[in-house]
Backbone as ProteinMPNN parsed JSONL, in Angstrom:
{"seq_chain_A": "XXXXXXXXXXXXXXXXXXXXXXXXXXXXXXXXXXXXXXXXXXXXXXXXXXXXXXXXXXXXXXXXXXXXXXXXXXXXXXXXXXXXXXXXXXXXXXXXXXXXXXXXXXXXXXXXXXXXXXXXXXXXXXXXXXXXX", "coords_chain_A": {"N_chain_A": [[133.29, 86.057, 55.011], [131.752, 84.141, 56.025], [129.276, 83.912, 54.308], [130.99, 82.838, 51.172], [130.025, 80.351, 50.344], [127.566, 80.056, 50.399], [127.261, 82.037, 48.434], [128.403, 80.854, 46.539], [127.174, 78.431, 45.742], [124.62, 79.572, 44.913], [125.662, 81.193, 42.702], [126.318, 78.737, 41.097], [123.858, 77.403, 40.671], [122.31, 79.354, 39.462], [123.85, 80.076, 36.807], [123.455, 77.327, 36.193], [120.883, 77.347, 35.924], [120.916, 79.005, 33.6], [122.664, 78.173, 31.39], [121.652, 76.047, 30.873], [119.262, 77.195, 29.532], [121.075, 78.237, 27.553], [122.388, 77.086, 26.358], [122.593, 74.373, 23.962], [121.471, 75.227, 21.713], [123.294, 77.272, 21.326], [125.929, 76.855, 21.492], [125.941, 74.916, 19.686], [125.142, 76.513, 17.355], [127.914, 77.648, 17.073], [130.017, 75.593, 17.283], [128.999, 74.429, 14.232], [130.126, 76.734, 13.293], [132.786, 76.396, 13.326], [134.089, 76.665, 15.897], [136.532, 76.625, 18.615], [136.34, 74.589, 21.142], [137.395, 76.528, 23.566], [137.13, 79.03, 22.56], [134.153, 78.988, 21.96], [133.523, 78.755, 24.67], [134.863, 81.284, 26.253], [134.038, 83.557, 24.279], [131.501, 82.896, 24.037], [129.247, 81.533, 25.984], [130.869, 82.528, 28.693], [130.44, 85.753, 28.295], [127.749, 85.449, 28.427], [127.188, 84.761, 30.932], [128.027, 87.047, 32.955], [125.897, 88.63, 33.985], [124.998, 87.169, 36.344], [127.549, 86.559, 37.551], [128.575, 88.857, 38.638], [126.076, 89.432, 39.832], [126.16, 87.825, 41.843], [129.231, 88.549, 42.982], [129.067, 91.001, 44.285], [127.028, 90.727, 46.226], [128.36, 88.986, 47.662], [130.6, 90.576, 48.171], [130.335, 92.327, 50.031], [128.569, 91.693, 52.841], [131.673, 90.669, 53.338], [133.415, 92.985, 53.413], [132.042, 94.749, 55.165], [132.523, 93.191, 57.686], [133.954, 92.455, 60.722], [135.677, 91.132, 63.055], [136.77, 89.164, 61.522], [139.124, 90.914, 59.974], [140.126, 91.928, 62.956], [141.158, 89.856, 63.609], [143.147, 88.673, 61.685], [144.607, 91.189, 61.426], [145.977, 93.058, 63.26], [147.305, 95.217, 63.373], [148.12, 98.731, 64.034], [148.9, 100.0, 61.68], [147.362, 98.621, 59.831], [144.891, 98.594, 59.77], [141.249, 98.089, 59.092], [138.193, 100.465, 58.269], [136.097, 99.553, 59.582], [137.229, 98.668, 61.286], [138.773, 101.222, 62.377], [136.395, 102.637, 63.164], [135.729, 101.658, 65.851], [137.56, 103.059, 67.677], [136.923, 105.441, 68.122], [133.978, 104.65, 69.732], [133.492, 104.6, 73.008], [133.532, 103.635, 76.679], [131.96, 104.797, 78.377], [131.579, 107.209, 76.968], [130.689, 107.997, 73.291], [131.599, 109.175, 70.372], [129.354, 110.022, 68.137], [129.111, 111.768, 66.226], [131.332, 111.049, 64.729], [131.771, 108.436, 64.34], [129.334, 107.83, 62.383], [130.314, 109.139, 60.424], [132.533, 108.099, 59.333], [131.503, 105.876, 59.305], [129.811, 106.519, 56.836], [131.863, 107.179, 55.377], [132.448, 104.538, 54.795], [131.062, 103.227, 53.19], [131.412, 104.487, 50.786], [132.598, 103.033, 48.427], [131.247, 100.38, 48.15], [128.82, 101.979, 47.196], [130.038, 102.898, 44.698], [130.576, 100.407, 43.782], [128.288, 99.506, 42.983], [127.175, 100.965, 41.039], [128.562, 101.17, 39.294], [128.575, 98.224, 38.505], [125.592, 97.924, 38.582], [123.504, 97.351, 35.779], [124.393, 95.246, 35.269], [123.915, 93.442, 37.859], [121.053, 93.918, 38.061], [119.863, 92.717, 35.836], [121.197, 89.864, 36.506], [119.848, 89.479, 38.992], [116.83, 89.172, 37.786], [117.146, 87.327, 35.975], [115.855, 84.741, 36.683], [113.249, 85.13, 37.105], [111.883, 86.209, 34.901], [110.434, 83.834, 31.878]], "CA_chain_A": [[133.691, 84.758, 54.532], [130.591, 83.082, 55.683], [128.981, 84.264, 53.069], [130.878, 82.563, 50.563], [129.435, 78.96, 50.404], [125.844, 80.442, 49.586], [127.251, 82.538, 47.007], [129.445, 79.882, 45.499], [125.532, 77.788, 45.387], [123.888, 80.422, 44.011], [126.26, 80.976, 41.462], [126.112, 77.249, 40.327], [122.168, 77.14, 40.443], [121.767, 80.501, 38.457], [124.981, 79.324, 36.028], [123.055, 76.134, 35.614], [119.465, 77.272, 35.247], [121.409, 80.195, 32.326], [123.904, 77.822, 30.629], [119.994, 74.91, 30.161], [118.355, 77.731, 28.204], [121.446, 78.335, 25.849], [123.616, 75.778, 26.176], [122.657, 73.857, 23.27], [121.454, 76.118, 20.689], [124.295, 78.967, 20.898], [126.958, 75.799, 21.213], [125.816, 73.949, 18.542], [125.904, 76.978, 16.375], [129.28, 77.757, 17.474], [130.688, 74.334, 16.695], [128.742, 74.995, 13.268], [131.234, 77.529, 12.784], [134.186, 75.879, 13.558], [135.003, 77.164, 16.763], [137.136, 75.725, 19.482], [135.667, 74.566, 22.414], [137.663, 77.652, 24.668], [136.748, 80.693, 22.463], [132.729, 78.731, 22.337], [133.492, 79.041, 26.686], [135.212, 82.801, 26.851], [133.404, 84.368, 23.904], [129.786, 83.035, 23.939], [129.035, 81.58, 27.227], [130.624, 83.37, 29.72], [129.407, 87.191, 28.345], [126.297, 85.47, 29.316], [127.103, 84.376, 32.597], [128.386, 87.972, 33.716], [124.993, 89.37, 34.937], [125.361, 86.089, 37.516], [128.675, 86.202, 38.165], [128.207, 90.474, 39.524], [125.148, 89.673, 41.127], [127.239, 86.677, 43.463], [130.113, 89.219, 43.565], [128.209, 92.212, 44.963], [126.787, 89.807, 47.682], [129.83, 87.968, 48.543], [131.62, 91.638, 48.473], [129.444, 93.133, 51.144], [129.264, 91.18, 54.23], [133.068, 90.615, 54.038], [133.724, 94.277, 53.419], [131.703, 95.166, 56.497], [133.502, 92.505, 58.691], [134.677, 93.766, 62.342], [136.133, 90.313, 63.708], [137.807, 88.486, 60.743], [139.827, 91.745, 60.036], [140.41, 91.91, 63.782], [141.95, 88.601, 64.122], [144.342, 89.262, 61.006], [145.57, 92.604, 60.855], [145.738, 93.724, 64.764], [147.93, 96.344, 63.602], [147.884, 100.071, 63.948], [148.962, 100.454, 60.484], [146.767, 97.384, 59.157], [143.152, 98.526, 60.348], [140.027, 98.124, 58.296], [137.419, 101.225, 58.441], [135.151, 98.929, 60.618], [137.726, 98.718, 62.942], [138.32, 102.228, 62.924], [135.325, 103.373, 64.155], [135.64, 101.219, 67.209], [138.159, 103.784, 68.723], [135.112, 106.61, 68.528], [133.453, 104.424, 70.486], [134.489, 103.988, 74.374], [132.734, 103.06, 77.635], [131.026, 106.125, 78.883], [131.107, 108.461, 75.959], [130.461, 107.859, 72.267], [131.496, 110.497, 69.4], [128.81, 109.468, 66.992], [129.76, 112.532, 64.758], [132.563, 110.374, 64.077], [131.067, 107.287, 64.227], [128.312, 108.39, 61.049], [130.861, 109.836, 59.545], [133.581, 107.292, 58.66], [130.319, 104.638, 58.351], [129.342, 106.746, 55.689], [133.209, 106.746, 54.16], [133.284, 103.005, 54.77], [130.015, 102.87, 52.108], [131.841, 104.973, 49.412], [133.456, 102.027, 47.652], [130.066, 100.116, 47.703], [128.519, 102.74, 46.415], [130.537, 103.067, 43.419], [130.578, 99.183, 42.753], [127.077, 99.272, 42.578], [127.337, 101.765, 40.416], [129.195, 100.399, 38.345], [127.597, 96.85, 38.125], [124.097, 98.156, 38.694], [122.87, 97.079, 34.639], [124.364, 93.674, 35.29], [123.071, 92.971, 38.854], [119.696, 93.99, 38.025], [120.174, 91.452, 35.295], [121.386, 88.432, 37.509], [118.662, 89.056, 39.954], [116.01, 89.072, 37.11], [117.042, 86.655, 34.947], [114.993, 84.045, 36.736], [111.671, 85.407, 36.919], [110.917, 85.316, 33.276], [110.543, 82.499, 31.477]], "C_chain_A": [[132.59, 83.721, 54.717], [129.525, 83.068, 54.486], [129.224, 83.538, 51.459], [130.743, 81.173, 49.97], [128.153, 79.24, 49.515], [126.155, 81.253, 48.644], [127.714, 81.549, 45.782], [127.971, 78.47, 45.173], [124.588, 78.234, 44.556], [124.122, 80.402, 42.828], [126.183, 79.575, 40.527], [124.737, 77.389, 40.402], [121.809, 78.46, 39.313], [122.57, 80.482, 37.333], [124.018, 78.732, 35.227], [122.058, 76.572, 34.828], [119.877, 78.301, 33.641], [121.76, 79.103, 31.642], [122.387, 76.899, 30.179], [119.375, 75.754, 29.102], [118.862, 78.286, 27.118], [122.5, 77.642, 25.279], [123.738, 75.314, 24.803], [122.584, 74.147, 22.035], [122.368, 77.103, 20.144], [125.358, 77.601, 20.651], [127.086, 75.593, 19.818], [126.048, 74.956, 16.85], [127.524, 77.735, 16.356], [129.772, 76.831, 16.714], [130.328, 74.516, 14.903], [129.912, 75.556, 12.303], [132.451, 77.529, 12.822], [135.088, 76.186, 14.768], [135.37, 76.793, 17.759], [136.421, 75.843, 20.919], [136.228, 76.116, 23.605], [137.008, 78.616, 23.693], [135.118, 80.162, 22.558], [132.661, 79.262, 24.015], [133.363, 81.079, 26.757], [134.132, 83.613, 25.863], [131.616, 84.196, 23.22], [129.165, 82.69, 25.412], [129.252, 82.112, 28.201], [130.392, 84.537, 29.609], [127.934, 86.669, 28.564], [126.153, 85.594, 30.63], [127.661, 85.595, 33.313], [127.673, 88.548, 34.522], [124.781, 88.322, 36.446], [126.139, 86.566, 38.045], [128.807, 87.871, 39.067], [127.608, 90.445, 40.215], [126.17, 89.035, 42.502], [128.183, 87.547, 43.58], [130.192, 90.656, 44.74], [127.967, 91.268, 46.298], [127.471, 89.182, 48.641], [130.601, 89.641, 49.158], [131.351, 92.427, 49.906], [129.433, 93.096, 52.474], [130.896, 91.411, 54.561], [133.544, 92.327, 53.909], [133.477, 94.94, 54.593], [131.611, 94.183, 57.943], [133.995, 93.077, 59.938], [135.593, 92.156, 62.437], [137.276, 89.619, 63.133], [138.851, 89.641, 60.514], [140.819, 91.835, 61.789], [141.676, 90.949, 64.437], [143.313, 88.425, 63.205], [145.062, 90.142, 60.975], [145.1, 93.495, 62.412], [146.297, 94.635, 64.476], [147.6, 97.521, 63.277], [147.363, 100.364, 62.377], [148.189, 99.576, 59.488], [145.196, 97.783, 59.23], [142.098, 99.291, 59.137], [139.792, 99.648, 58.95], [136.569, 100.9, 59.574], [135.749, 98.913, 62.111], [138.433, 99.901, 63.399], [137.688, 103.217, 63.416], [135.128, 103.076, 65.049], [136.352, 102.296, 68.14], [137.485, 105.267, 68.76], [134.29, 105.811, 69.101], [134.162, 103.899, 71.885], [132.901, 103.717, 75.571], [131.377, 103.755, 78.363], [130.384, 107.102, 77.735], [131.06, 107.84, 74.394], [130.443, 108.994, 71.092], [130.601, 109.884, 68.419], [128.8, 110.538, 65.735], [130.968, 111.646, 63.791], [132.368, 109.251, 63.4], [130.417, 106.834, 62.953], [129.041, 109.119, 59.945], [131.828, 109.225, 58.521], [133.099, 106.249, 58.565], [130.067, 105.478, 57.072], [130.957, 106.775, 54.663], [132.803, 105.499, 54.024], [132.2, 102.498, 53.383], [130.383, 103.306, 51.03], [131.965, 103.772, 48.392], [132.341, 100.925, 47.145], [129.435, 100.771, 47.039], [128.543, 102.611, 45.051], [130.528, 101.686, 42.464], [129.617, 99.115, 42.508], [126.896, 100.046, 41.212], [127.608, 101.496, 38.698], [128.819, 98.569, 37.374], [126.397, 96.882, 38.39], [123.286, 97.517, 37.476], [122.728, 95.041, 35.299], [123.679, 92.672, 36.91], [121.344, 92.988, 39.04], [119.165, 92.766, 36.746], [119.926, 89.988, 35.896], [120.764, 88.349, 38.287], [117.124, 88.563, 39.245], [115.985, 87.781, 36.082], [116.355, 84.892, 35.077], [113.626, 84.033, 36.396], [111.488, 85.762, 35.649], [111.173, 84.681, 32.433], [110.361, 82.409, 29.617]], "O_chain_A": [[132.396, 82.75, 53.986], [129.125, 82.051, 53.919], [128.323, 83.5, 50.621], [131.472, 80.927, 49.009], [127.83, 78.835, 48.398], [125.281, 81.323, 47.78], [127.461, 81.527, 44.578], [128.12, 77.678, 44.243], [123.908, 77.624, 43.732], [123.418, 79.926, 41.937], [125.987, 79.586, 39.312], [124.676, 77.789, 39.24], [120.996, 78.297, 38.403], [121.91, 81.034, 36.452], [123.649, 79.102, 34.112], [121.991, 76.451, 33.605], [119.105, 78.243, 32.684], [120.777, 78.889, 30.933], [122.01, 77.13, 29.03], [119.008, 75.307, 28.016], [118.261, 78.714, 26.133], [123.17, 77.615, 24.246], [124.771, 75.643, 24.219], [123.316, 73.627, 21.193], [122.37, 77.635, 19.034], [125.565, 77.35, 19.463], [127.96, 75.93, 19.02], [126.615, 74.636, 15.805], [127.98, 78.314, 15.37], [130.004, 77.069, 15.529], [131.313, 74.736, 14.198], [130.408, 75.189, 11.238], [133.189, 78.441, 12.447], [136.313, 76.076, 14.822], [134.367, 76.365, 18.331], [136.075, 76.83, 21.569], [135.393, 76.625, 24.352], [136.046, 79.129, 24.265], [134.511, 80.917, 23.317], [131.82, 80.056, 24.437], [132.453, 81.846, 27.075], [133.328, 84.329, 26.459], [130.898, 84.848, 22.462], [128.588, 83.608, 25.994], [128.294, 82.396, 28.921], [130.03, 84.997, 30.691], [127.03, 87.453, 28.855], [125.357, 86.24, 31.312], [127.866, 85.32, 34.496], [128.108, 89.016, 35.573], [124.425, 88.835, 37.507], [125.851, 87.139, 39.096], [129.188, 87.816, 40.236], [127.81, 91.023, 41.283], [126.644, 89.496, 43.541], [128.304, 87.596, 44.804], [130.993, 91.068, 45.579], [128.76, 91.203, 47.237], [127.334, 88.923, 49.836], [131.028, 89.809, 50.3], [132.177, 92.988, 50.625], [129.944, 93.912, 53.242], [131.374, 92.013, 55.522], [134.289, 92.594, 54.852], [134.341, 95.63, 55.134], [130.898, 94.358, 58.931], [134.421, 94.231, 59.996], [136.408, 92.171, 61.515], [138.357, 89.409, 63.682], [139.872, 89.219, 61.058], [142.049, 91.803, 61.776], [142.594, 91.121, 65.239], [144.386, 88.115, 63.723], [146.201, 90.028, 60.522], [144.18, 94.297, 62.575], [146.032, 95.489, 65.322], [146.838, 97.663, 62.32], [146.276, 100.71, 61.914], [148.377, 99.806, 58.294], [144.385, 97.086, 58.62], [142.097, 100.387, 58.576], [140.561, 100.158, 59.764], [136.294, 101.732, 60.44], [135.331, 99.023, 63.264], [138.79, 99.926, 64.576], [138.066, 104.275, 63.919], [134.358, 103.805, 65.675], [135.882, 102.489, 69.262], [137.771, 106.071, 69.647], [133.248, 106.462, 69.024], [135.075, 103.077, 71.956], [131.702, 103.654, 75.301], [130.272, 103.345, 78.719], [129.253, 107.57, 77.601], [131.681, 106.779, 74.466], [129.422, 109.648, 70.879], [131.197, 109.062, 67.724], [128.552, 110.249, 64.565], [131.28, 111.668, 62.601], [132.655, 109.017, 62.226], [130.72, 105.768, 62.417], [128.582, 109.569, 58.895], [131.989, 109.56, 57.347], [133.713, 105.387, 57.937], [130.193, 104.767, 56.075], [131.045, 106.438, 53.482], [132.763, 105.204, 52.829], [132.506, 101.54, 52.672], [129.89, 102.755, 50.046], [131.161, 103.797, 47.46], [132.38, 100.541, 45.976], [129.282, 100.261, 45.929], [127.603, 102.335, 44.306], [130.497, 101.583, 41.238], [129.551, 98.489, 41.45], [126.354, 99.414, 40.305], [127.1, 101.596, 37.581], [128.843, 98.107, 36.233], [125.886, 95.767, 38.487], [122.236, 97.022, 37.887], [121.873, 94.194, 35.556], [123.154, 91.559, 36.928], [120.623, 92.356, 39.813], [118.152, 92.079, 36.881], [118.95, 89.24, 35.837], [120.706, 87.213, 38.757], [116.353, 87.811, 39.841], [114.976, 87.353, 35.523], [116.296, 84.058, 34.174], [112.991, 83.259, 35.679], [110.371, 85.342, 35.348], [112.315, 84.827, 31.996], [110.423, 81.322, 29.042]]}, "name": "protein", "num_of_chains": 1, "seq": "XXXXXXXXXXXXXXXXXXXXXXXXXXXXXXXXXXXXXXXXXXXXXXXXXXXXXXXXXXXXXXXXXXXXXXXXXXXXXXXXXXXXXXXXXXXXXXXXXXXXXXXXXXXXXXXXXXXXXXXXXXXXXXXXXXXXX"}
């Protein structure tokens, strides 16, 4: 959750600097064509703004996904417990199963994995779409 302040910045600065270089030109022929200010929003501007809006979601998704404390403080229960906070009970005072440990860190990455996966075109996108001009 700390996390999402600087994404919700990002997103508006990489938004902004996108929406300056087609704001006016894609609009204007929009309007042109008679079309109402919402479908100009949903179907020309924001399929731009998606390689943004994945990158900030990937980033925001991450930290809080691999959370120990905020989970902790909500969902104390048995039947409630994150991944993060079940690998705490493979770890104890003296001994440490780190078979276990390496094992259900590497589950807890599946799901990342796959979103990357999945939004890999468009995050490589939204990280790029500054550097050239």
């Amino acid at each position: 959750m700390c996390t999402s302040p600087k994404a919700c910045r990002w997103l508006c600065t990489s938004s902004r600097s996108l929406c300056a270089l087609f704001q006016k030109s894609l609009t204007e022929a929009a309007r042109c064509d008679s079309v109402s200010e919402y479908k100009i929003f949903f179907c020309v501007i924001l399929p731009l703004l998606k390689p943004a809006m994945a990158t900030v979601a990937v980033f925001t998704m991450i930290p809080i996904w691999n959370d120990l404390w905020f989970p902790l403080i909500l969902a104390p229960g048995e039947e409630t417990r994150t991944i993060t906070l079940g690998v705490q009970q493979f770890v104890g005072q003296y001994v440490t199963d780190w078979n276990s440990v390496l094992s259900a860190l590497t589950l807890a990455i599946v799901p990342v994995l796959i979103l990357y996966t999945i939004f890999s075109r468009q995050l490589i996108r939204g990280l790029t779409s500054g550097a050239v001009k």
